[in-house]
C-alpha positions as CSV (number, residue, x, y, z in Angstrom):
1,X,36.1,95.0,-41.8
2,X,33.2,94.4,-44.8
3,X,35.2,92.9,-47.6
4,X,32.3,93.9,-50.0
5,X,30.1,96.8,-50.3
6,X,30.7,100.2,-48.3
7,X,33.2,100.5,-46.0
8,X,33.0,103.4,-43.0
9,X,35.8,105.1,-43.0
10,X,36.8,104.2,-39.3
11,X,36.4,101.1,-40.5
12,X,39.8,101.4,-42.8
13,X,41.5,103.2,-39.9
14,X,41.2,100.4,-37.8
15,X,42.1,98.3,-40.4
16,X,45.1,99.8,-41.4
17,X,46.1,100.0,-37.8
18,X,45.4,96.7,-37.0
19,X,45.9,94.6,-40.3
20,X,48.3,97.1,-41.9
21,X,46.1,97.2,-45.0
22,X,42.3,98.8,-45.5
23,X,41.8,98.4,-49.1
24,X,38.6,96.1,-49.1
25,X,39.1,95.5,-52.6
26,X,42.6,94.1,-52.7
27,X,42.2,90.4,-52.5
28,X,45.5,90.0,-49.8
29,X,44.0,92.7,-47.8
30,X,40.5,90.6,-47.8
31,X,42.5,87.5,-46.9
32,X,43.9,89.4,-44.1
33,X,40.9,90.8,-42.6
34,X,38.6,87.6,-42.7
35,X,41.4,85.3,-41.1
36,X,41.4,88.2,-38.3
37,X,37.8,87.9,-37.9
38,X,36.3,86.4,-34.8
39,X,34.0,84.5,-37.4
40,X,37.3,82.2,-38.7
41,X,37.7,80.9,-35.3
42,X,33.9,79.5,-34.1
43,X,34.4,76.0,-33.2
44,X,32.3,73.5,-31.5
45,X,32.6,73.5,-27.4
46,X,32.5,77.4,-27.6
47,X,30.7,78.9,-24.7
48,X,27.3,80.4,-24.9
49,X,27.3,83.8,-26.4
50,X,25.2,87.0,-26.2
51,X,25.7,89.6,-29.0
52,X,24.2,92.8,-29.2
53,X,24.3,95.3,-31.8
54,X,23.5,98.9,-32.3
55,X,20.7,98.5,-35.6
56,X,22.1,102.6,-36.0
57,X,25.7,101.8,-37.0
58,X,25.8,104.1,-39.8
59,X,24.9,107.0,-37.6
60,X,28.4,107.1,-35.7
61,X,27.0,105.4,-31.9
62,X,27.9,101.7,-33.9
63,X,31.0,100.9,-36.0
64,X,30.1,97.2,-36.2
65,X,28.0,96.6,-39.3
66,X,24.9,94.7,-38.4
67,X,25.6,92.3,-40.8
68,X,28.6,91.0,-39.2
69,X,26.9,90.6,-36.1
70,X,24.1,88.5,-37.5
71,X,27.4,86.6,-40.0
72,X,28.9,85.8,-36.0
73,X,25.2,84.3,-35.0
74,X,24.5,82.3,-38.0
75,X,28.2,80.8,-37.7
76,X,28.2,80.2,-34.1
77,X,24.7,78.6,-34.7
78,X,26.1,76.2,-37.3
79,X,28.7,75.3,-35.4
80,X,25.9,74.2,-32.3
81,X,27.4,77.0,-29.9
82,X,24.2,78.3,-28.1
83,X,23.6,82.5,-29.1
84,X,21.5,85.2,-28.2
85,X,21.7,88.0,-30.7
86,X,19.9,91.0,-29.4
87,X,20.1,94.1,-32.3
88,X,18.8,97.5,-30.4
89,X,17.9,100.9,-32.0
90,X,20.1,104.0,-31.5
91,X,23.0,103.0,-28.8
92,X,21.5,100.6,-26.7
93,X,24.6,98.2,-26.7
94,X,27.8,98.3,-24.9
95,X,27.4,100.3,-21.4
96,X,23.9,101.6,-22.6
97,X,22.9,98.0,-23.5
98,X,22.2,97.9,-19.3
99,X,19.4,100.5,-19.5
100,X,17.3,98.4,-21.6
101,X,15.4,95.1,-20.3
102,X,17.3,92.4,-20.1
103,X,14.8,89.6,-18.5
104,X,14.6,87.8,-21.5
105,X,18.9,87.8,-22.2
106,X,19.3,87.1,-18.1
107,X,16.7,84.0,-18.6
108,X,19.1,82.8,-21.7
109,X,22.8,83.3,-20.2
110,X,21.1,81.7,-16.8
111,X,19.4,78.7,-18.6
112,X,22.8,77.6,-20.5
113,X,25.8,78.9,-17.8
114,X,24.0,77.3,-14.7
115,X,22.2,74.7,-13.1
116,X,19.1,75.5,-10.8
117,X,19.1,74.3,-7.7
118,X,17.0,71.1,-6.7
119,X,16.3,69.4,-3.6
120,X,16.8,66.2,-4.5
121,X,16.7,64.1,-0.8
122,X,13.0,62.7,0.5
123,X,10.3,65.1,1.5
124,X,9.9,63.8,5.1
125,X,11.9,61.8,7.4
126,X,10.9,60.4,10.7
127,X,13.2,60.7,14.5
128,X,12.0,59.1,17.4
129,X,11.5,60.7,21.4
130,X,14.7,60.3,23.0
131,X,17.1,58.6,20.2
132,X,19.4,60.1,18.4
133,X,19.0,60.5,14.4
134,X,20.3,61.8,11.6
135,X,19.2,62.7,8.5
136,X,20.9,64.4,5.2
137,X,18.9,66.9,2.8
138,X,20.6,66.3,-0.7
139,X,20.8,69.1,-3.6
140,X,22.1,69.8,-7.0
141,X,23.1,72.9,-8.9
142,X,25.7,74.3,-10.2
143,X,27.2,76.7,-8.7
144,X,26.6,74.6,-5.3
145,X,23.8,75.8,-3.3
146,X,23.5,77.0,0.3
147,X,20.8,75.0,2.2
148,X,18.2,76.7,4.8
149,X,15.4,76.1,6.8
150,X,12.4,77.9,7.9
151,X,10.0,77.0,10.8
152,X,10.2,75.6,14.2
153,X,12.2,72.5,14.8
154,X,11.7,70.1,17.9
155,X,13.8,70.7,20.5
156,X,16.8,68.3,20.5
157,X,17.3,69.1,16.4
158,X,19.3,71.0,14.4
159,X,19.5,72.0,10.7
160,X,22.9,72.6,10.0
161,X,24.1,73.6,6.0
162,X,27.4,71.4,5.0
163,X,28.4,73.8,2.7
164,X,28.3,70.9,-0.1
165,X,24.9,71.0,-1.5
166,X,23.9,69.0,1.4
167,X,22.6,69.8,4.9
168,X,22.3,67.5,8.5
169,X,19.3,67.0,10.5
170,X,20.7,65.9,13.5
171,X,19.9,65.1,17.0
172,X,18.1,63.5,19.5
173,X,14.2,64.4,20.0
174,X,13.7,66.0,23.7
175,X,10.7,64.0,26.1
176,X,7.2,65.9,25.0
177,X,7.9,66.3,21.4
178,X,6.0,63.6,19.6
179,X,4.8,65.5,16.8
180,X,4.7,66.1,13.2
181,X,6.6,69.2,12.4
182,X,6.3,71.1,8.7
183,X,9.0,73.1,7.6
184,X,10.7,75.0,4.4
185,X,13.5,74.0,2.9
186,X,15.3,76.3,0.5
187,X,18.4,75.6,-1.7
188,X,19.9,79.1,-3.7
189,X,23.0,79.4,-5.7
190,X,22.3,83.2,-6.2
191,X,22.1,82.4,-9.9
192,X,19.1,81.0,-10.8
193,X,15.7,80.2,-9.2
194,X,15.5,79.0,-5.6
195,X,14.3,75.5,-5.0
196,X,12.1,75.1,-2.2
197,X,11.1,71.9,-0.8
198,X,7.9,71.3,2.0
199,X,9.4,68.7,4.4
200,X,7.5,67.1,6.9
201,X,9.3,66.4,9.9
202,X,8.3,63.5,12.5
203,X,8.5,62.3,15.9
204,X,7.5,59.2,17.1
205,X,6.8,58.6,20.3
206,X,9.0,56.7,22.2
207,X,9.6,52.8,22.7
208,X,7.4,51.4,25.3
């Protein structure tokens, strides 16, 4: 509820309902509402926060003032939580907000709530004919990302996703398959960008 300047009058029904006073003007009444408000109780550790705001409030699709949305940004910026306000003509907020483009919003909420994947283990790694290796593909990201591999491995090796960030090359290199082997690795969380790493596989010939 404004404490100053006009109030709509839904605005006083709520408060009335909700605060059991709507007299804007009454200094116990403005007491009341502002300790209520959302604004009294920013802190520092809040999580990131994406507001958006009807700019038509006054025209009966908004019955949150502007103002209060942009009070909420500048005190949740002051108090270093990261925000995104987004203010939208007519009723593009709420269920509607969806219909509008939300690249730029997805790119915020994804750069502060997670952690792109990385592929953080060597880009090559050498097995030799006819001895057994191993040899573990390391990732980060947050949530944890599923590992894959595209492209032909040599026979005798397997790719196999730990379901830890991490994957296993494993196995031992069949007679014939001396050879140096590009693949794709991919990690994806499903929330943010897929990292994809070329890796150059090898095998030696063997031992003489």
């Amino acid at each position: 509820m404004r404490t100053s300047g006009a109030v709509d009058p839904e605005q006083l029904q709520n408060a009335e309902y909700y605060l059991g006073c709507s007299n804007p003007a009454d200094p116990a009444c403005a007491a009341t509402a502002t300790a209520a408000s959302a604004v009294s109780l920013v802190q520092p550790g809040d999580p990131a926060t994406l507001l958006a705001n009807s700019t038509d409030w006054q025209v009966g699709c908004e019955i949150v003032d502007p103002a209060q949305a942009q009070e909420m940004a500048t005190h949740l910026t002051a108090a270093g939580v990261p925000v995104q306000l987004d203010l939208n003509a007519a009723c593009d907020r709420a269920t509607g907000y969806v219909d509008i483009e939300l690249a730029p919003t997805v790119a915020f909420l994804e750069a502060l709530l997670f952690v792109a994947p990385v592929v953080t283990s060597h880009a090559s790694h050498t097995f030799r004919e006819g001895t057994a290796g191993t040899f573990t593909v390391k990732s980060t990201a947050d949530p944890t990302a599923a590992l894959t591999e595209s492209g032909p491995l040599p026979t005798g090796i397997t790719f196999v996703d730990q379901g830890t960030g991490d994957a296993v090359l494993a196995g031992t290199p069949a007679a014939g398959t001396a050879d140096t082997n590009p693949i794709t690795v991919r990690a994806a969380n499903g929330c943010a960008t897929d990292a994809v790493q070329q890796f150059t596989l090898v095998v030696s010939a063997p031992r003489r």
